[in-house]
C-alpha positions as CSV (number, residue, x, y, z in Angstrom):
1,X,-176.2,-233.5,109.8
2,X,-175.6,-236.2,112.6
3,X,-173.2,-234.5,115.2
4,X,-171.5,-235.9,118.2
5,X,-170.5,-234.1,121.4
6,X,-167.8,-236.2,123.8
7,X,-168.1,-234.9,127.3
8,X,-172.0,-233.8,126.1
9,X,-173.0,-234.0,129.8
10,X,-170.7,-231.9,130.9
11,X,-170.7,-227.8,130.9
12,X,-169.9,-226.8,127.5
13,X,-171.1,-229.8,125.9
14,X,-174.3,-230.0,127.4
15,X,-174.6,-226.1,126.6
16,X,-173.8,-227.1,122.5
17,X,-176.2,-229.8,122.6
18,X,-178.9,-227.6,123.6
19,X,-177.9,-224.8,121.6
20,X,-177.6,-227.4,118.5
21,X,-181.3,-228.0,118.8
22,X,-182.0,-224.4,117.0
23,X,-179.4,-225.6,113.8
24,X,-181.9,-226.5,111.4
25,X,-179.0,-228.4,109.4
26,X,-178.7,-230.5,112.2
27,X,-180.6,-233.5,112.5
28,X,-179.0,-235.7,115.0
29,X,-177.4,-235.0,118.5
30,X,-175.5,-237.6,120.2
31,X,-173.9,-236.7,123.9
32,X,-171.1,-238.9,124.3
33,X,-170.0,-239.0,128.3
34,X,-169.1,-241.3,131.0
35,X,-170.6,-239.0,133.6
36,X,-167.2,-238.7,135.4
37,X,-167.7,-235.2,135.7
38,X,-170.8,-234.4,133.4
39,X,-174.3,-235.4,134.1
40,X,-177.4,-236.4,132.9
41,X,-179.4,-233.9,134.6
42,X,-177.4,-231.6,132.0
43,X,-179.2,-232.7,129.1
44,X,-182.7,-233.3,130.8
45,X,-185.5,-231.5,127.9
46,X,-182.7,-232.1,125.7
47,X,-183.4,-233.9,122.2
48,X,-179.6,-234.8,122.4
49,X,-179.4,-238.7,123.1
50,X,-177.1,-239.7,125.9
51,X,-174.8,-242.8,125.4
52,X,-172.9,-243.2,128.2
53,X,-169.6,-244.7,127.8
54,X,-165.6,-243.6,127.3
55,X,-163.6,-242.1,124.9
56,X,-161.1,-244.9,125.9
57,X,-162.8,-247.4,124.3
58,X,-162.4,-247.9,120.7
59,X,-165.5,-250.0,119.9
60,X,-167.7,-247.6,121.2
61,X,-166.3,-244.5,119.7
62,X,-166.1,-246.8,116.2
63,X,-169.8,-247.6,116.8
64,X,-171.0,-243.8,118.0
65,X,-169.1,-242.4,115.0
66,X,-170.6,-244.8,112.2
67,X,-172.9,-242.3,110.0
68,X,-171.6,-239.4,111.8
69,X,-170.7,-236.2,110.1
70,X,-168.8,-234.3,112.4
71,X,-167.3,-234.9,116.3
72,X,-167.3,-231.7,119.0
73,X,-164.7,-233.5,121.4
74,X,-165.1,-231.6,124.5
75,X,-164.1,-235.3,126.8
76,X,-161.3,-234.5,128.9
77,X,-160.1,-234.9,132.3
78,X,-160.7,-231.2,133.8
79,X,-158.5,-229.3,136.3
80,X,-155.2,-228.3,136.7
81,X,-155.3,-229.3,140.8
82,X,-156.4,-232.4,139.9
83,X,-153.6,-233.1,137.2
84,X,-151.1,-232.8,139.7
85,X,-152.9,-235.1,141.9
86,X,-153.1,-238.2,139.5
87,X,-150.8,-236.6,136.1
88,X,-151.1,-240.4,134.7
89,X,-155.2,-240.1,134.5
90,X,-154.9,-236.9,133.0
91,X,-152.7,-238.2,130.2
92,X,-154.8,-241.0,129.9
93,X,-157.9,-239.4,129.1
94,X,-156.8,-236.0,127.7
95,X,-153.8,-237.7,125.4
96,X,-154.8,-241.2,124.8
97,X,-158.6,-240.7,124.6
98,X,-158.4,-237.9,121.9
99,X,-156.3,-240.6,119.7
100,X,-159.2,-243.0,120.4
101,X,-161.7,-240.5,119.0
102,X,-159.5,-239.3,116.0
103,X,-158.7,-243.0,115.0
104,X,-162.8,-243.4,115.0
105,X,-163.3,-239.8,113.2
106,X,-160.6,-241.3,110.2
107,X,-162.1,-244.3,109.9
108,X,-165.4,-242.7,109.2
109,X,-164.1,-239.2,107.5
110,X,-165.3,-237.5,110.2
111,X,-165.1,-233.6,110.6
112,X,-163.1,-233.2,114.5
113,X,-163.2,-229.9,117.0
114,X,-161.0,-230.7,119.6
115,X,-161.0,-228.5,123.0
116,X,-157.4,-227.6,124.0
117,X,-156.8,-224.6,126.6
118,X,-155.4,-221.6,126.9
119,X,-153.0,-223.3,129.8
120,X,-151.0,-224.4,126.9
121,X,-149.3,-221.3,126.6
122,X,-148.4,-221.3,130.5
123,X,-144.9,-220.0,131.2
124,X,-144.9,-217.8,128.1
125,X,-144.7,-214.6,129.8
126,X,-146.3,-212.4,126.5
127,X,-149.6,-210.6,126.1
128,X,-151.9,-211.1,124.1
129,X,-151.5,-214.6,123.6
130,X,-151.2,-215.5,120.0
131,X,-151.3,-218.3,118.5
132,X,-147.7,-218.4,116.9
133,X,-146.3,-217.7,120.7
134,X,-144.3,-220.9,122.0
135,X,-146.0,-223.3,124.2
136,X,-144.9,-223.8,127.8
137,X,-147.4,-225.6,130.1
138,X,-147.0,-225.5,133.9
139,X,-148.9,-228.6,134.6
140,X,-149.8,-232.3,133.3
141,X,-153.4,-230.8,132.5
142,X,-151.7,-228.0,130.3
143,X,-149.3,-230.7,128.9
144,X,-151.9,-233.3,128.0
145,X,-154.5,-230.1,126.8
146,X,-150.9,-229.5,124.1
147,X,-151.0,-233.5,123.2
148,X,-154.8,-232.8,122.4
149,X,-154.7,-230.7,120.0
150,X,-151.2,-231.4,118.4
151,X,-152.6,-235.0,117.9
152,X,-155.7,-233.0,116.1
153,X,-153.5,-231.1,114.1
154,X,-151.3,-234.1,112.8
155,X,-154.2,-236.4,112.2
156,X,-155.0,-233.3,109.7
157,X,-151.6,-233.2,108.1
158,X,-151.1,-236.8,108.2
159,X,-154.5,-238.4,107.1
160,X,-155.9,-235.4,105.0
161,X,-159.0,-235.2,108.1
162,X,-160.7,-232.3,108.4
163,X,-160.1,-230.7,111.8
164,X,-160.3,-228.0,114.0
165,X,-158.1,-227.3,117.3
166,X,-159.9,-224.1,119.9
167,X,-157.7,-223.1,122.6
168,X,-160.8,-222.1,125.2
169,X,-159.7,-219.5,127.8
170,X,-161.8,-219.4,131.0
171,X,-165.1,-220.7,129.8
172,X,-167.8,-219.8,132.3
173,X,-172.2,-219.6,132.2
174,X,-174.9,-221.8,133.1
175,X,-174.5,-225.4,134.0
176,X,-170.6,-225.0,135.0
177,X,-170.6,-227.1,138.3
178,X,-169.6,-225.6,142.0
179,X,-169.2,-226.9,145.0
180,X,-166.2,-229.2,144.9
181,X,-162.3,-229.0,145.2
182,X,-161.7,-228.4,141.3
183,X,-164.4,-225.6,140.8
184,X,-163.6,-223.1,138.1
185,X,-163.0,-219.6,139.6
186,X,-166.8,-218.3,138.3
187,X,-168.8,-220.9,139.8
188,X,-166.3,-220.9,143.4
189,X,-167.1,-217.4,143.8
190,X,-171.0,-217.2,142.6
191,X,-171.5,-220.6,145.2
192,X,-169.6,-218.8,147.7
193,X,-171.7,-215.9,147.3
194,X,-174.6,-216.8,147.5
195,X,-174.3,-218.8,150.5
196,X,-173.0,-215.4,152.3
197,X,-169.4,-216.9,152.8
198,X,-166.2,-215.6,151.4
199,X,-164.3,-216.0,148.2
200,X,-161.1,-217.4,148.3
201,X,-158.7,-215.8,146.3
202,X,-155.3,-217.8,145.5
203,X,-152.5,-215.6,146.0
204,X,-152.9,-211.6,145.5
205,X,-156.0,-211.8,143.3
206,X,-154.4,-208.9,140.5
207,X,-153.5,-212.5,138.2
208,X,-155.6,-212.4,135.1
209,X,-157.9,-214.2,132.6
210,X,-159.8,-213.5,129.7
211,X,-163.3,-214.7,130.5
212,X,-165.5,-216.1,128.2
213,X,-169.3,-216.2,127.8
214,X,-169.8,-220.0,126.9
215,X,-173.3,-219.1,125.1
216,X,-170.6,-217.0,123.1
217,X,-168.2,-220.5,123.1
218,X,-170.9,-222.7,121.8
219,X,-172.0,-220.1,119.0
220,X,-168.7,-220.3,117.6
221,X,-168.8,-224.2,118.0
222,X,-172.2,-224.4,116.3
223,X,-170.8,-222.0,112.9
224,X,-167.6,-224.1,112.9
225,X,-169.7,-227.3,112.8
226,X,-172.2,-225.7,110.1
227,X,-169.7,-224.1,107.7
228,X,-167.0,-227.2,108.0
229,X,-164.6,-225.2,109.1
230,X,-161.1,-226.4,109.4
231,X,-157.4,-224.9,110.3
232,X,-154.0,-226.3,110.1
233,X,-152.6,-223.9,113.5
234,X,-155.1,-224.0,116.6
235,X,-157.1,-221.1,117.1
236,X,-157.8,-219.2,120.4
237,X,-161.5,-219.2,121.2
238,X,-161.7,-215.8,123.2
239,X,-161.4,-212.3,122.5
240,X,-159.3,-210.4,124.6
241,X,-161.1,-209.3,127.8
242,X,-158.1,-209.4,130.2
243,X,-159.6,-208.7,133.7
244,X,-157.7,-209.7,137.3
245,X,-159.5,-211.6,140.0
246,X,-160.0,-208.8,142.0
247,X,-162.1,-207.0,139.2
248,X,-163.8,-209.9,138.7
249,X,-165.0,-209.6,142.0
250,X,-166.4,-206.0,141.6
251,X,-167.8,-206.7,138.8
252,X,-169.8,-209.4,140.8
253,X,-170.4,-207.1,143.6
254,X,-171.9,-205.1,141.0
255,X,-174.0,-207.5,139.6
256,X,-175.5,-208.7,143.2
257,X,-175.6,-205.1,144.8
258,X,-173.5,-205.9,147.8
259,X,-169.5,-205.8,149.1
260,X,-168.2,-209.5,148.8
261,X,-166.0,-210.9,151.5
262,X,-163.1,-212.1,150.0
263,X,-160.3,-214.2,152.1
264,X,-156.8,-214.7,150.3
265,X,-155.0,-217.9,150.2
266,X,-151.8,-219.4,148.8
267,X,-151.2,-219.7,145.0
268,X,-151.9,-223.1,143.6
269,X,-149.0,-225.1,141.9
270,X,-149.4,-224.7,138.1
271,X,-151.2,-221.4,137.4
272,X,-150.7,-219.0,134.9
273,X,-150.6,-215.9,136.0
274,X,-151.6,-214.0,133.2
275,X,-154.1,-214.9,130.7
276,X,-155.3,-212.7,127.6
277,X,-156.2,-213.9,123.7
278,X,-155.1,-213.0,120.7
279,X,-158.2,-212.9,118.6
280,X,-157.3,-212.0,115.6
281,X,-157.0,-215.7,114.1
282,X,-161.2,-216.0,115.7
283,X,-162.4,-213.3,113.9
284,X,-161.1,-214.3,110.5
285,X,-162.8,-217.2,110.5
286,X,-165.9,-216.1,112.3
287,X,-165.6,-212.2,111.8
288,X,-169.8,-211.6,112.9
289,X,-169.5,-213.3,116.3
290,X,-171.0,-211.1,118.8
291,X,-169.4,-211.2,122.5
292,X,-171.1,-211.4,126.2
293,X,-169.8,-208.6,128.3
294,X,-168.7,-210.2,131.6
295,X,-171.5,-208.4,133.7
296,X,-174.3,-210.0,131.4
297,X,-172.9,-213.0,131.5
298,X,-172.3,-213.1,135.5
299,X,-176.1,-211.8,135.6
300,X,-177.2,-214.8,133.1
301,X,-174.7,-217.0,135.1
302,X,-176.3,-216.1,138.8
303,X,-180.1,-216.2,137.5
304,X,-179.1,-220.0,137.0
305,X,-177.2,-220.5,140.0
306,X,-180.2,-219.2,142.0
307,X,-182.7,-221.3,140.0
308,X,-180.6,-224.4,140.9
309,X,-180.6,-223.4,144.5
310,X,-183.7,-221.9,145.1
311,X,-182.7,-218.7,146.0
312,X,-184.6,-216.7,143.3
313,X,-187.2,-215.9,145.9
314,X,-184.8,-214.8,148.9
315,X,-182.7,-212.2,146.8
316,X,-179.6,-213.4,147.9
């Protein structure tokens, strides 16, 4: 099985690659990703082959899809701050970009996952989010996330392709990036951490999310890819560990034996306050997955982080 991974330099895709390695069915790896945000240094001991290039341009995704039998597309433009800073570049890459890779997937019969987020469901005030709930995103990155997968979805009901639309909900683990303006909440606070400063906390910190293990995300990815499998709804890719911010942090406390500082802020424009999946529609089509607690994964999470900065030795 030849597979291809858009945005395979990047956090989750550079996780699936690797964890693709152990799939004896598959044979063939390509990491599609213009390094925007991923990077090579991802994929380094990885047997994945790197093409660097954009979803945007059709010849390449034509030429990268040839042969292929299936396409993980994980490409997108990340970050609901920076949405609201350029909303046209969002739309462009998360909108127009995914129709670039499903015309490329029909030309070539190609089996599609498609990445959309949990930030679809934004204003929608009910808990647990299922998938039948109406969508109401708060921000051109939640907006362009719903254009992603509803263009998924119709290229299934229109062309007869085989797809698959996962609604991710707070994806965090090893290899998830830190240290810049659009830094998921996990990585923010484990950088923060470890460099003995505190963790900002927008707004009151009692908002929630339902965190998931991405060795747990990319397990599901990998049976998906194995066993073909398809759906005509999206399905949420979580299972309904609804924690707040706050508990987040004691749980991290926990997990580095010390009190955390932690220095509250304004809320940020176009964040759903509460977050928790339905995962009813997951475990029908997957019913064995096993989950990551959130303090093993923040302790798997942190041995990283402190192999990347060299702080296994100081004990911070």
């Amino acid at each position: 099985m030849k597979v291809v991974v858009t945005g395979g330099a990047g956090f989750i895709g550079a996780n699936l690659c690797r964890h693709l390695e152990d799939a004896p069915e598959v044979t063939e790896v390509i990491a599609l990703d213009d390094l925007s945000t991923g990077a090579a240094e991802n994929l380094r001991g990885c047997a994945a082959r790197l093409v660097e290039g954009s979803i945007l341009d059709a010849a390449l995704m034509q030429e990268v899809l040839a042969g292929a039998d299936a396409v993980v597309h994980l490409a997108a433009r990340p970050s609901v701050p920076r949405s609201l800073t350029d909303p046209i570049a969002s739309h462009t890459v998360n909108a127009t970009g995914t129709t670039t890779v499903l015309e490329a997937a029909r030309t070539h019969g190609v089996h599609v996952i498609a990445a959309s987020s949990s930030s679809v469901y934004g204003a929608n005030p009910s808990l647990p989010k299922h998938e039948g709930l109406a969508t109401r995103p708060l921000s051109p990155y939640a907006a362009s996330k719903l254009a992603t997968e509803a263009y998924t979805l119709a290229y299934g009901h229109s062309f007869g392709l085989p797809v698959l639309s996962f609604r991710f909900f707070n994806v965090y683990g090893p290899l998830q990036p830190a240290g810049h303006a659009y830094a998921a909440v996990v990585p923010a606070f484990l950088d923060a951490a470890l460099r003995g400063e505190p963790l900002v906390v927008h707004g009151d910190g009692k908002q929630t999310r339902d965190f998931t293990y991405v060795g747990t995300v990319v397990e599901v990815l990998r049976r998906a890819l194995i066993q073909r499998v398809t759906s005509e709804e999206p399905v949420n890719l979580a299972f309904g560990t609804r924690r707040t911010l706050l508990e987040l942090i004691d749980v991290l406390s926990t997990v580095l034996d010390r009190p955390l500082e932690v220095r509250h802020v304004e809320p940020r424009t176009g964040d759903v306050r509460d977050s928790q999946a339905s995962s009813e529609s997951l475990r029908q089509l997957f019913p064995d997955v096993e989950t990551v607690e959130l303090a093993e994964g923040l302790a798997r999470t942190l041995e990283w982080f402190r192999e990347q900065n060299g702080l296994a030795a100081s004990g911070r």
